[in-house]
C-alpha positions in Angstrom: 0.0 0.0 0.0 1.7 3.3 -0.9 2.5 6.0 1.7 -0.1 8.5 2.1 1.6 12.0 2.0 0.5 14.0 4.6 0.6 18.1 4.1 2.8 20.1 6.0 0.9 22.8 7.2 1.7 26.4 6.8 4.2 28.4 8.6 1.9 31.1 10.9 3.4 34.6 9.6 5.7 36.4 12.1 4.0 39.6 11.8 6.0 43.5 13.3 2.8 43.6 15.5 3.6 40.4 17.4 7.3 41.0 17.6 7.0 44.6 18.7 4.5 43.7 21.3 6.9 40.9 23.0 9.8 43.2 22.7 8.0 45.7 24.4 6.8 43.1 27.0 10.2 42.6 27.7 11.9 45.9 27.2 9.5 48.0 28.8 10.4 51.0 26.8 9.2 54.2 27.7 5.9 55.4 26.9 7.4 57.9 24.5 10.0 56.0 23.2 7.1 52.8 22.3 4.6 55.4 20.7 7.6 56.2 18.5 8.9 52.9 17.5 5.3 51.7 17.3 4.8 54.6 14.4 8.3 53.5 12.6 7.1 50.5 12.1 4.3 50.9 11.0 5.8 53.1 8.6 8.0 50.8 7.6 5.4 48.2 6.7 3.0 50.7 5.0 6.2 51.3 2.6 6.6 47.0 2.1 2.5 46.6 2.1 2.9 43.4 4.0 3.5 42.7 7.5 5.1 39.0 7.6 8.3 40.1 9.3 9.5 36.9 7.9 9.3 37.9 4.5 11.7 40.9 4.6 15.2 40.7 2.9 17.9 43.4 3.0 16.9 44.7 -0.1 13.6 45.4 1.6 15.3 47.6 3.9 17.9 49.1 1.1 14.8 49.8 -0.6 13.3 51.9 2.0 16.3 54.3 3.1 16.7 55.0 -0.6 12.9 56.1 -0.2 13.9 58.0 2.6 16.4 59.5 1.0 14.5 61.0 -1.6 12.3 62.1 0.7 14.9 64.9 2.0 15.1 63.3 5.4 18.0 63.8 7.2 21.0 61.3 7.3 20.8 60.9 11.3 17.3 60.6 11.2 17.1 57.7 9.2 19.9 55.9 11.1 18.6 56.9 14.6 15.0 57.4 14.2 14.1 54.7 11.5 16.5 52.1 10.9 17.6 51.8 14.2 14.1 50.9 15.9 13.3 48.2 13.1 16.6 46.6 13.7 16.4 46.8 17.6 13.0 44.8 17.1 14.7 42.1 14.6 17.0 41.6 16.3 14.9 40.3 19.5 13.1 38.2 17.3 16.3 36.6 16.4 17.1 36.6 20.0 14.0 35.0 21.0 13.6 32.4 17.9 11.2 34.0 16.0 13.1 34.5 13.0 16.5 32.9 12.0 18.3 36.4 11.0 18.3 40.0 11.0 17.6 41.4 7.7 18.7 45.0 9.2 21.6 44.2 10.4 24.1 45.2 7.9 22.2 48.2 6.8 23.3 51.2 7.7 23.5 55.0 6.8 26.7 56.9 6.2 26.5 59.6 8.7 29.0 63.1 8.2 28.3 65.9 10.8 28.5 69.2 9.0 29.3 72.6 10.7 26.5 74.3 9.8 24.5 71.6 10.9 26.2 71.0 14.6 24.6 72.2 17.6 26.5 74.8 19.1 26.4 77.1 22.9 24.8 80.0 23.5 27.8 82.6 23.1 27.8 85.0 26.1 25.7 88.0 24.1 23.0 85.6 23.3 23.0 84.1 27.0 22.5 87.1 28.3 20.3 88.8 25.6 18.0 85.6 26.8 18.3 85.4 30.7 17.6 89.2 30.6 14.7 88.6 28.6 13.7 86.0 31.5 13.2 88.3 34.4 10.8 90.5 33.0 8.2 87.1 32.0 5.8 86.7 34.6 5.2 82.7 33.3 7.7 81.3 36.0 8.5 78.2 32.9 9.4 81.3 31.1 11.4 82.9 33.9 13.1 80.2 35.5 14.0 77.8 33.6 16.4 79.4 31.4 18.5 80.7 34.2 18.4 77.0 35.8 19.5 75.7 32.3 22.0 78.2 32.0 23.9 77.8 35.4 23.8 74.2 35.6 23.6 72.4 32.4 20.7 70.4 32.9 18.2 69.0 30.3 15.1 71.1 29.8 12.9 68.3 30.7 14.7 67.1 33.8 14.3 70.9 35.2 10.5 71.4 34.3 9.8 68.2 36.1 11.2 69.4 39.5 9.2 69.5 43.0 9.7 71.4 45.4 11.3 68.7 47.6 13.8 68.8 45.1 14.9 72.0 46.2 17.3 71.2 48.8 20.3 71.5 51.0 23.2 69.2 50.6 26.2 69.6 53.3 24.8 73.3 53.3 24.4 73.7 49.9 21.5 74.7 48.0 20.9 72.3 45.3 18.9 70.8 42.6 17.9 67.0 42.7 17.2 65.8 39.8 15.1 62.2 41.1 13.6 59.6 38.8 10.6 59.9 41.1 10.0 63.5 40.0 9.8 62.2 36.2 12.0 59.7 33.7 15.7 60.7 33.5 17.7 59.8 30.4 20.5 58.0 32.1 21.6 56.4 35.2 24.4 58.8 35.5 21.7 61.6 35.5 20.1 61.2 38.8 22.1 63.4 40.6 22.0 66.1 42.9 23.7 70.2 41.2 24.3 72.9 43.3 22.4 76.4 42.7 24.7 78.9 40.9 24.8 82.1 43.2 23.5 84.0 39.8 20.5 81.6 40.3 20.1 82.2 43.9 20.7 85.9 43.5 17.6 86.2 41.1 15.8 85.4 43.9 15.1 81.7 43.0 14.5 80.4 46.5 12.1 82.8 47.6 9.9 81.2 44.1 10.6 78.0 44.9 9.8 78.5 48.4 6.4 79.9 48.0 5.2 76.9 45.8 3.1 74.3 47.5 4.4 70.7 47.9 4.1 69.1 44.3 5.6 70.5 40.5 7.5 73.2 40.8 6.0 74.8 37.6 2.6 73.0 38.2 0.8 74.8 35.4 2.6 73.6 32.8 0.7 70.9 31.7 2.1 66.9 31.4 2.3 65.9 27.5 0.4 63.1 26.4 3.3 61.3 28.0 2.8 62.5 31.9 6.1 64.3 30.8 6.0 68.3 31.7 9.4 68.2 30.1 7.7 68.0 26.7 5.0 70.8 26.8 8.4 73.0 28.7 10.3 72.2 25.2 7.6 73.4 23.2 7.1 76.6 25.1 10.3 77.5 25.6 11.5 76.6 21.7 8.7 78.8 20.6 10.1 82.1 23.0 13.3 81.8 22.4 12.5 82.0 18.8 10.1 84.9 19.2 13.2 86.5 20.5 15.0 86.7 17.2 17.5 84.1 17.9 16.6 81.9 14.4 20.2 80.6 14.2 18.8 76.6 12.9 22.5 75.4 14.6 21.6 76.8 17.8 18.5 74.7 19.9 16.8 77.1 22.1 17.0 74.5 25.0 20.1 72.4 24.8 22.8 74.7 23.9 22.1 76.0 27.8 23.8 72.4 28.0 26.9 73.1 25.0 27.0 75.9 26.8 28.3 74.9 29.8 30.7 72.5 28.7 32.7 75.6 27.0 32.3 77.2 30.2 34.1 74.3 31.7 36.6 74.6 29.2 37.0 78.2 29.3 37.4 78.6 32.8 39.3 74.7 33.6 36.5 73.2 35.5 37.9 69.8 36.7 36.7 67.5 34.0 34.9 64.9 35.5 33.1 67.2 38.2 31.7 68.6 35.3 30.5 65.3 34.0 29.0 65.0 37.5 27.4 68.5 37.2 25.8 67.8 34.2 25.4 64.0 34.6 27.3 62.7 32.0 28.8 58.8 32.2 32.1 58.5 33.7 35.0 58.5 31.2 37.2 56.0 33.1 37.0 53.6 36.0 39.0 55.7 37.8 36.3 58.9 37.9 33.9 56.0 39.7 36.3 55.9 43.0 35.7 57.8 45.4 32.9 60.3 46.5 31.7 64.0 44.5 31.2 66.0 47.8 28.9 69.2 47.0 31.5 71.1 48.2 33.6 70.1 45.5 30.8 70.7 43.1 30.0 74.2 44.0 33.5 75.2 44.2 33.8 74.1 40.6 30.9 75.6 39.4 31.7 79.1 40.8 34.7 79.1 38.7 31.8 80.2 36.2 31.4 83.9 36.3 28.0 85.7 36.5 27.1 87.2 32.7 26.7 91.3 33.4 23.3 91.3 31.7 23.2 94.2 29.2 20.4 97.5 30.4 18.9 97.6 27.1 18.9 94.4 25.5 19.7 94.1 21.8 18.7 90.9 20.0 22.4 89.4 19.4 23.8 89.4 16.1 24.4 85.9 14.8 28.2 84.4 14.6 29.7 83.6 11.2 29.3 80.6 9.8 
């Protein structure tokens, strides 16, 4: 009697929306970052007009950064934004047995920094030009948080998500602490506690910060869509700092306050990895992990920064050379 041949059944499609759903399961991105990886992908397989993850070869992905290409985007954003996230999520399913191999992961985009495209710092005419403009808003975002930015380095978002507890004194020294509990940092090296500037304190900061009840310390600027006040405070601040006249596309109204003081640091020979700690960079060696970063230590660095003698009349800055 022959052999009856028995059909092997299909293979069930390994579709993005299954593998991006266990990565995140097991990622646990943040809510920002897996709204816009979600979005990528689906971009990605609206370009292919399939979903069978399976399916995809290198030439799919070829395919689409030529697309992108045409499209005008920008180098960095297709490796960063775009490529990066569909590789990330191949390569867990690879990890995890869902597919054999990663079809992204020799793809890649030739990335050259150009001047005019770097960010650069606030020079000292523009830094003032701005925190002079500061005092005479009556939105404390508006006020504040330019002069914090400017004397300490920090991210915009990690200083509009401060609370009043965070306010404090450390060893006698009035301080920011910037604490994941206040709102999602970007590091592990960025939890971290930065001593107020006397500039800052001279401005009258604590006497603000004092009379705001226990909660935000900017309470009506309102969480973005991702319980992040840090994103609305981008917006807002972007937006005035534009309306000032300063339209220079290399400089980023919020985080060249953070270029800024690193050429601070080099102008006036901060110790270089107390400034790290100020502005909560990773440690450049194993030896900068020994030992303590006393406040004292960090204030006396800091104060090697002079105030900025803001101008009477402020001009709107002329913009440097190319």
């Amino acid at each position: 009697m022959p052999a009856v041949s028995v059909p092997t059944p299909a293979a069930k499609p390994v579709t993005f929306e299954d593998l991006s759903a266990g990565w995140a399961a097991e990622k646990r991105p943040a809510a920002k970052t897996l709204y816009e990886w979600s979005r990528v992908v689906r971009q990605f397989t609206a370009f292919l007009g399939r979903t069978d993850a399976a399916s995809v070869t290198p030439d799919d992905l070829i395919a689409w950064k030529e697309a992108m290409i045409r499209e005008g985007r920008r180098p960095k954003t297709i490796r960063d934004a775009k490529l990066a996230p569909v590789r990330a999520i191949l390569q867990w399913a690879v990890d995890n047995r869902r597919l054999k191999e990663n079809p992204a992961a020799r793809v890649s985009m030739d990335v050259k920094s150009k001047v005019a495209e770097s960010i650069r710092s606030f020079t000292d005419q523009e830094a003032a030009f701005v925190l002079k403009a500061a005092l005479a808003e009556a939105n404390p975002v508006l006020r504040w948080v330019p002069w914090l930015c400017a004397y300490s380095g920090a991210r915009v978002s990690e200083v509009c998500q401060l609370r009043t507890q965070d306010v404090v004194q450390v060893d006698g020294i009035w301080c920011l602490r910037f604490d994941p509990e206040a709102g999602p940092l970007k590091t592990a090296s960025s939890e971290r506690a930065v001593p107020l500037h006397l500039a800052v304190l001279d401005s009258g900061f604590l006497t603000f910060a004092q009379g705001i009840p226990s909660g935000p310390l900017f309470p009506k600027l309102k969480p973005d869509v991702f319980g992040k006040r840090g994103g609305n405070g981008t917006k807002v601040l972007g937006r005035w700092v534009r309306g000032l006249g300063l339209t220079d596309e290399r400089l980023a109204p919020n985080h060249s306050w953070r270029h800024r003081l690193k050429t601070l640091g080099r102008r006036h020979g901060l110790a270089p990895d107390l400034m790290d700690a100020i502005t909560g960079h990773g440690r450049r060696t194993v030896a900068d992990s020994y030992g303590e970063y006393e406040m004292s230590a960090l204030y006396r660095e800091l104060m090697k920064i002079p105030m900025l003698n803001l101008p009477e009349r402020p001009e709107a800055p002329c913009v440097p050379d190319r």
